[in-house]
N, C-alpha and C positions, 0 to 999 in steps of 0.2 A: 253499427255492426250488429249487435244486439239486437235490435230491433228488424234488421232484414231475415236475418236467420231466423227467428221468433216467426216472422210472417210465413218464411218458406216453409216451416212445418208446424202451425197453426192447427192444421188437420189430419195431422200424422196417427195412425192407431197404432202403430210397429214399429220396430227397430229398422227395419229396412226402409220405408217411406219416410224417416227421420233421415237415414241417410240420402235417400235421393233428395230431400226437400237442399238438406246441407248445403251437398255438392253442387246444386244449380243455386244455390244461394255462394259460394265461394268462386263459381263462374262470373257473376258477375262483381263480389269483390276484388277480386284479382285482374279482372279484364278493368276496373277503372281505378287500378295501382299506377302512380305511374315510374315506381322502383322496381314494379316487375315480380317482385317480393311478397309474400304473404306466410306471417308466421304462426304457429301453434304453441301454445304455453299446457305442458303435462304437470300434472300432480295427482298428489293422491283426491279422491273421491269418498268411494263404498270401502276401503279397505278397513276402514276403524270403524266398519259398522252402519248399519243404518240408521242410528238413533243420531248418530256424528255428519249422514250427509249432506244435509241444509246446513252446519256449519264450514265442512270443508270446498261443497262449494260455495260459499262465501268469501273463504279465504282466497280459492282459485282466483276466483272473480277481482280480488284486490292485486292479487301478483297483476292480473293482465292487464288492471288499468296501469297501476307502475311499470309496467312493461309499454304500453300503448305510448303513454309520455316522453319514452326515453329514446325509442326507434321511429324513423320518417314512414312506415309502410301498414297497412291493417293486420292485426293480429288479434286472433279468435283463442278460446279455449273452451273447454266441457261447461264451461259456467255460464255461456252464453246461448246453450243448444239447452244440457240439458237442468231445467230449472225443476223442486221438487214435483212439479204439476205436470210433467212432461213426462219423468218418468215413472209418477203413476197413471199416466195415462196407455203408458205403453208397455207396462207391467214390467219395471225393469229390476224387479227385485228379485222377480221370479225367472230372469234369462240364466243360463248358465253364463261364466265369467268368459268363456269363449266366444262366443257370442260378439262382446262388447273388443275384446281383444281382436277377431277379425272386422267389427266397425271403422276402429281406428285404424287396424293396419291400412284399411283402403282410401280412406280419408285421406291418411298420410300419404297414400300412394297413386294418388288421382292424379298428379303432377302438377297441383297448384300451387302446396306447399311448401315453401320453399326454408324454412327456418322454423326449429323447435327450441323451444325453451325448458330446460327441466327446473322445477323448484323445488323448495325446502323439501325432504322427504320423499322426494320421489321413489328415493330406493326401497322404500316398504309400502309401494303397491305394485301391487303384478301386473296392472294395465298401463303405468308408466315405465315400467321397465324392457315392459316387450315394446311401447313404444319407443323410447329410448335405444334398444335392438334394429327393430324399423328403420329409425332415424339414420342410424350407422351403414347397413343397406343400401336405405336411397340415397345415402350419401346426399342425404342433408346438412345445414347447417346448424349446430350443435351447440348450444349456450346453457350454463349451467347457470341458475337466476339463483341470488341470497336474500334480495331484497337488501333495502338498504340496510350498510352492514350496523349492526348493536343498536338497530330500533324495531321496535315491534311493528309488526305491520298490524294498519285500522282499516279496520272494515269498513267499504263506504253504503251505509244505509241508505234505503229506495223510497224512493217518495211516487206514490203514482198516482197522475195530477185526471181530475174527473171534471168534466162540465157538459154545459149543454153545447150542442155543435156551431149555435151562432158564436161560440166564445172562442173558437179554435183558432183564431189567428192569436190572440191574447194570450192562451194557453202557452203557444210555442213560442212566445217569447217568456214567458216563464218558465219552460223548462229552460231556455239559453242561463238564463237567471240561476236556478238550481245548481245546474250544474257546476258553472262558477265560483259556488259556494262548496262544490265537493259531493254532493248528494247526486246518485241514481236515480234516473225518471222513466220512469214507465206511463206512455200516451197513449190514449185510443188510438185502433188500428188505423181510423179513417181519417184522425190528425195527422199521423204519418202519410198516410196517401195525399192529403191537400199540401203535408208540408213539402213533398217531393215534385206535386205537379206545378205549385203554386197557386191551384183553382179551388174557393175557398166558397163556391156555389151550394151551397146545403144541399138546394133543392135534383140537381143531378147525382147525388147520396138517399134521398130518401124515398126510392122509387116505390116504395111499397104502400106510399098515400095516393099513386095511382094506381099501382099495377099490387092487389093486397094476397098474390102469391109470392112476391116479393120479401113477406114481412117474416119468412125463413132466413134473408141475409139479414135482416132485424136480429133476429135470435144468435144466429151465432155471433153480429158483431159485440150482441151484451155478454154471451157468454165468456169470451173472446177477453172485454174488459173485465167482469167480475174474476176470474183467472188472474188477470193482474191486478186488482186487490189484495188478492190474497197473498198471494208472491211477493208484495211489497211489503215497507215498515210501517208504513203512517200513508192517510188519503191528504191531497189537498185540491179542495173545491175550490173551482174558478168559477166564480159567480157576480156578473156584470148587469148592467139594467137591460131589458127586455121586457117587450109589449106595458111600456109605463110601469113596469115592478124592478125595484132597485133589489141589489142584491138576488137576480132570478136562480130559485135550485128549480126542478124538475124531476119527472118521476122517476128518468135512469138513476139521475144524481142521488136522489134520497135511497132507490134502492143500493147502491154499492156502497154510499156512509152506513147505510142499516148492515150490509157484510161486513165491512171496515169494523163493525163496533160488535156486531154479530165474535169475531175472529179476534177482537181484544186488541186493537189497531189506532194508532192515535188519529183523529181529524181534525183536520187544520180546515176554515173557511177563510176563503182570500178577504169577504168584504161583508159587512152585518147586513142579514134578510129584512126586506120590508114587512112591515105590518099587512101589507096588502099578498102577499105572499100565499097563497092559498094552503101553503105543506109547512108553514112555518112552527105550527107547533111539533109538527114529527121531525122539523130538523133538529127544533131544542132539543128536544128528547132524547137525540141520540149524543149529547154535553160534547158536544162538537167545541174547538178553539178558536174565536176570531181573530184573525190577525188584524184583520182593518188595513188590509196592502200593502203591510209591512214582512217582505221573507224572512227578515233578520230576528223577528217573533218566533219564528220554526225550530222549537228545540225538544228534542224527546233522545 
């Protein structure tokens, strides 16, 4: 869910192109529901401030996965679109609050929506409350969320896993792995696009070693990944043998551990670098964790 929406406004510079990205990313969540159903989980945001908004939506983000578990049909909420990096990119500090108030109303009123959820607190922010209004309108379906009742709700922390692209089928079973565990995984874009075709061909990805006008979709897909570095809690390198070197990192991989530790980030390595390794003293450097291929190593 996450990850579609993320892709459909990848390149958004606005509020508006954030919406159209949304809405043709909910077309086609909804068109492969097959409850027909597609819900929205409201809470507070910006209300407590902006120094508060990378924790509230975190918190959002934990209602919707407890929400996600509990209901048979896909359910979205603002923690899934807009992540800190999105909406400095679309200056959303400086919209007025109206603005944001007619985002949702239409979002809600595109007719995909079919179920909202209010949680804790809702009622002390203005943009769940008018949605909340909305809701009553479209005469939607209307659930008031406590979370489970006399427990704290925990935050589930993001791991966003980095390798080189021969490793992407290994990766995505590692993220199955993660997640399991309760942890948020953030993939390369173009691990998601192989995990969706099933075609796991590098070579028809890396057009820009023929064609080197090309190596513009280079740039954005790094920029694309180091964006989710930083958005995450901790990196963890997936690093397998390649061209006779055990343990291979590479030049993406070293740069995004160098952001990761740049940004005060834990790094986890799945497996210890060979001596033959040509970057291997710039991985130590960066006092990376080896797990040795053990996920149950992964604590911060």
């Amino acid at each position: 869910m996450t990850d579609l929406l993320q892709t459909h406004i990848r390149e958004a510079k606005s509020l508006l192109e954030v919406k159209k990205g949304v809405l043709k990313a909910l077309i086609k969540i909804a068109g492969n529901s097959s409850t027909k159903k597609l819900g929205y989980v409201s809470g507070i945001i910006t209300s407590d401030g902006p120094k508060l908004v990378k924790r509230n939506i975190e918190r959002l983000g934990s209602h919707t996965e407890r929400l996600r578990q509990k209901h048979p049909f896909p359910i979205f909420s603002a923690a899934d679109i807009f992540t800190q990096e999105v909406f400095e990119r679309v200056g959303a500090f400086d919209l007025p609050s109206h603005r944001f108030l007619k985002f949702w109303r239409e979002i809600l009123g595109s007719g995909w929506v079919t179920d909202i959820f209010m949680t804790p607190r809702w009622e002390h922010s203005q943009g769940a409350k008018d949605e909340h209004e909305a809701a009553k309108e479209l005469k939607l379906n209307i659930h008031y969320w406590t979370g489970e009742e006399g427990t704290k709700l925990k935050v589930k922390k993001t791991i966003t896993l980095c390798s080189s692209a021969s490793f992407y089928r290994e990766l995505l079973e590692i993220e199955g792995q993660l997640k399991k565990r309760g942890f948020r995984v953030k993939i390369p874009y173009t691990a998601a696009k192989m995990k969706k075709s099933g075609d796991f061909d590098i070579s028809k990805i890396r057009t820009w070693l023929t064609n080197p006008a090309d190596y513009k979709i280079k740039t954005k897909l790094m920029e694309g990944h180091f964006r989710k570095v930083v958005e995450g809690d901790a990196v963890l390198v997936v690093n397998y043998e390649k061209n006779g070197i055990d343990g291979y990192i590479g030049g993406n991989g070293l740069l995004e551990m160098f952001l990761a530790y740049q940004n005060k980030k834990p790094i986890f390595v799945l497996n210890q670098v060979s001596d033959d390794l040509i970057l291997k003293e710039e991985v130590l450097g960066l006092q990376p964790t080896f797990i040795d291929g053990d996920l149950e190593k992964i604590n911060f």
